[in-house]
C-alpha positions as CSV (number, residue, x, y, z in Angstrom):
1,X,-77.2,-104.4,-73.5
2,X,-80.6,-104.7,-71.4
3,X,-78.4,-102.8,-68.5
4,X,-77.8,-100.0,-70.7
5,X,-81.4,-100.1,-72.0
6,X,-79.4,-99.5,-75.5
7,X,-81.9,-100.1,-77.7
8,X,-84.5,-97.2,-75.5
9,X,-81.9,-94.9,-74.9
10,X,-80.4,-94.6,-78.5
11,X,-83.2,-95.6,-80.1
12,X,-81.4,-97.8,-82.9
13,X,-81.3,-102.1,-82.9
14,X,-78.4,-104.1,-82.4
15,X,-78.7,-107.1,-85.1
16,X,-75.1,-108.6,-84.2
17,X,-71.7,-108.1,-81.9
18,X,-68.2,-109.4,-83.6
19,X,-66.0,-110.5,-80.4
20,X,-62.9,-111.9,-80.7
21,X,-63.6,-113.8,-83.8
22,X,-67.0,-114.8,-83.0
23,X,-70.1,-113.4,-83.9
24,X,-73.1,-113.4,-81.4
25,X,-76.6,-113.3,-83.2
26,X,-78.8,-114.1,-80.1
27,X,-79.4,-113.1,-76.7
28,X,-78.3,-109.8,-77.1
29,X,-80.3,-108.3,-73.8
30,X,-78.4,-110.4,-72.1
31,X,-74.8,-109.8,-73.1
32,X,-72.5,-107.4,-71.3
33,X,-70.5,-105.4,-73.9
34,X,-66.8,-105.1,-73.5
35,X,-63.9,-102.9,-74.8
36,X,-63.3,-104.1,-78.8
37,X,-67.1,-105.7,-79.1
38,X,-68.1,-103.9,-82.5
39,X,-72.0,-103.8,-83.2
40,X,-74.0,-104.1,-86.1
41,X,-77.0,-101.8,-85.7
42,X,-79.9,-100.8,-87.3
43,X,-81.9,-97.6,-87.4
44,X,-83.1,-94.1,-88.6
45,X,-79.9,-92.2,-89.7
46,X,-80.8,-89.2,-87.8
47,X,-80.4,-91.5,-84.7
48,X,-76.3,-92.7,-86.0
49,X,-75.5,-88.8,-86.1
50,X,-76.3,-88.7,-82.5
51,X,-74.8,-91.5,-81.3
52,X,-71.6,-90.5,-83.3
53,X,-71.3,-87.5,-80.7
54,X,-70.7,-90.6,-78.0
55,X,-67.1,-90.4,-77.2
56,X,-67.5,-93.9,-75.8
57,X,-67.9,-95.0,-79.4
58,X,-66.2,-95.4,-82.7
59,X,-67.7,-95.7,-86.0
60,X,-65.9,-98.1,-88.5
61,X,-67.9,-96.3,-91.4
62,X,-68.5,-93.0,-92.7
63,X,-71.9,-92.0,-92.0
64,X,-73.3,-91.4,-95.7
65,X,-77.0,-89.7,-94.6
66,X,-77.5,-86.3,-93.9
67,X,-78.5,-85.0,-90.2
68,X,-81.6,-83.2,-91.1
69,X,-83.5,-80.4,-89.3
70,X,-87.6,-80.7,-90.1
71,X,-87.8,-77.9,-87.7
72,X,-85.6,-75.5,-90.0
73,X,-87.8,-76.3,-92.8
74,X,-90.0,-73.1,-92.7
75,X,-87.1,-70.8,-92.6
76,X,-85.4,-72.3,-95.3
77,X,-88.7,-72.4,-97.8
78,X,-89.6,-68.4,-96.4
79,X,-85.5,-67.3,-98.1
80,X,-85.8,-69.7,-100.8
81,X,-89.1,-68.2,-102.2
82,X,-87.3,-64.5,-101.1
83,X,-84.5,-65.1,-103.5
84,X,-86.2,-66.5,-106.4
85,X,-88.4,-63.2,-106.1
86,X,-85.8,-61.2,-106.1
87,X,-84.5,-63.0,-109.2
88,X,-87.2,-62.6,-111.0
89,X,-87.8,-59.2,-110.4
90,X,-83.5,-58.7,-111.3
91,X,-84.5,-59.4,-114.9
């Protein structure tokens, strides 16, 4: 995991890895993953809905948060307050 600088590079923690019937806890800088390891992480959603786009990894869960876009937030207010005035003035 320290290799892959996981935890910079996709900016979410990894709490525990299931292998082969056993589940590691401690350590986890030190251990090399391997094909089947499945990870219990932890971290901002936004940060899951990027690292679902990794074709190296599969998700055993349906993401349930939303990928949000702060930047879009201006636009979105500017044609909600549009079409409530042009609702009110459709009386």
């Amino acid at each position: 995991m320290a290799e892959l600088d996981f935890r910079k590079l996709y900016q979410v923690n990894a709490l525990a890895i299931y292998r082969e019937k056993e589940v590691l806890l401690e350590g986890m800088g030190n251990i090399k993953l391997q094909v089947g390891d499945a990870l219990l992480l932890a971290g901002p959603w936004q940060k899951f809905h990027l690292l679902k786009k990794n074709s190296n990894l599969i998700f055993t869960e349906q993401l349930k948060g939303e990928e949000t876009v702060p930047e879009k937030a201006g636009t979105a207010l500017f044609f909600w307050a549009l079409a409530l005035m042009l609702a009110m003035g459709l009386k």
